[in-house]
C-alpha positions in Angstrom: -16.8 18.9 -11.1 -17.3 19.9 -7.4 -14.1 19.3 -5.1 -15.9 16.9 -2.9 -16.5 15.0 -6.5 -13.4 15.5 -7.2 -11.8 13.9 -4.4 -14.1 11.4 -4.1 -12.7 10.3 -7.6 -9.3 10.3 -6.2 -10.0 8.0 -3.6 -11.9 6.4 -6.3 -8.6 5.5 -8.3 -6.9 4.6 -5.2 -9.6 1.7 -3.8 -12.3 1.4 -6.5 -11.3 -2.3 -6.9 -12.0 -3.0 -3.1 -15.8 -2.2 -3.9 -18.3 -4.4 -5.1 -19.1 -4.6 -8.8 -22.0 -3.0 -9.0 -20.7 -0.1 -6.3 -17.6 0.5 -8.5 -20.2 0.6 -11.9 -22.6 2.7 -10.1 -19.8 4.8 -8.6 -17.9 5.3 -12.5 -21.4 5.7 -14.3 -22.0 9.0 -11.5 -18.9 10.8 -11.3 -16.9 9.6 -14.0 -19.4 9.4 -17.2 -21.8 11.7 -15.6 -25.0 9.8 -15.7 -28.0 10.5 -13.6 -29.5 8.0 -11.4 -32.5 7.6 -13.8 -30.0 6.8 -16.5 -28.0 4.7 -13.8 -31.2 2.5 -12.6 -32.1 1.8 -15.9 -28.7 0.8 -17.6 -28.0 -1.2 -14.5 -31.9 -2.7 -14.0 -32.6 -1.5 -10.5 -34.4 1.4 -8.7 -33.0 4.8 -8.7 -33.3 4.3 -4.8 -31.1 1.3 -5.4 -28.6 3.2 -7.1 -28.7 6.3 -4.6 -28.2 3.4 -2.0 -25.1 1.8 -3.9 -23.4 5.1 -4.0 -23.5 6.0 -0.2 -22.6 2.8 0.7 -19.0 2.8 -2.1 -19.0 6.6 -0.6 -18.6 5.6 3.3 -16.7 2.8 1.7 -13.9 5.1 0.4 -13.5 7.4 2.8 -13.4 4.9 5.2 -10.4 3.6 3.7 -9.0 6.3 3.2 -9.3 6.9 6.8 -7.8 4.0 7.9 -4.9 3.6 5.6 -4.5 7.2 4.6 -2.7 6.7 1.7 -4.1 9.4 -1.0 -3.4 12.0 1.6 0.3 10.8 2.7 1.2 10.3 -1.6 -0.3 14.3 -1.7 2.2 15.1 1.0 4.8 13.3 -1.0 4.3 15.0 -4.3 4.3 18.3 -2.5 7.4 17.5 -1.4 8.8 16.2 -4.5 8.0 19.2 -6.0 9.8 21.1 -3.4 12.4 19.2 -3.6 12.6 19.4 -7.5 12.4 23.5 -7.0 15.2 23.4 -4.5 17.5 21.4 -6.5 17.2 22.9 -9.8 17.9 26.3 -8.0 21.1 24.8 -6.5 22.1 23.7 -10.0 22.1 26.9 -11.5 24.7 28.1 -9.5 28.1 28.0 -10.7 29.8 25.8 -7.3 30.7 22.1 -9.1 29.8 20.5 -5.7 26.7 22.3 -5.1 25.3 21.4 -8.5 26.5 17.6 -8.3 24.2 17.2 -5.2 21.7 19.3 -6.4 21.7 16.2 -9.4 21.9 14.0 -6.7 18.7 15.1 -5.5 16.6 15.2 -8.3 17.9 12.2 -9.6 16.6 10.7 -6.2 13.4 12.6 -6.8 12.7 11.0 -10.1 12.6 7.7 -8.1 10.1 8.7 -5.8 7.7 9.7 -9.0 7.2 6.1 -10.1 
């Protein structure tokens, strides 16, 4: 799978149910089970120009969206983070100060909060 597909599934995940029906089926049929349009147009009963159409249009939709609102980018940021955090923390813990270690469990006890 190409990045751009790639992250055009993410945003996908994110606000797939703000697209119409037949967006969201066209768009999952594409990128997530791989059909051609052919095979698209003909599951769904409409022109392969109708399903090229349906796809642009849930395409613009999504990153327009994501533009607006940003959130797949600002939850990336946050996992990168997490992780840093996590790497941080666990270093702290394996040194042999009692009150280093205790926040260091602190932290990634704080982190594991942020996950869900």
């Amino acid at each position: 799978m190409k990045l751009e597909e790639l992250g055009l599934s993410l945003l996908f995940d994110y606000y797939g149910d703000l697209l119409t029906e037949k967006q969201r089926t066209c768009f999952d049929l594409y990128y997530n089970q791989d059909l051609s349009l052919g095979e698209i147009a003909q599951e769904a009963g409409i022109s392969r120009q109708g399903v090229h159409d349906s796809l642009s249009r849930a395409e613009a939709a999504l990153r327009l969206m994501e533009e607006k609102t940003g959130a797949v980018a600002r939850d990336l940021r946050c996992r990168k983070a997490l992780a840093r955090i996590r790497q941080a923390a666990e270093a702290l813990e394996k040194s042999r100060e009692e009150e280093t270690a205790r926040l260091a469990r602190e932290i990634l006890a704080a982190a594991d909060t942020m996950k869900e």
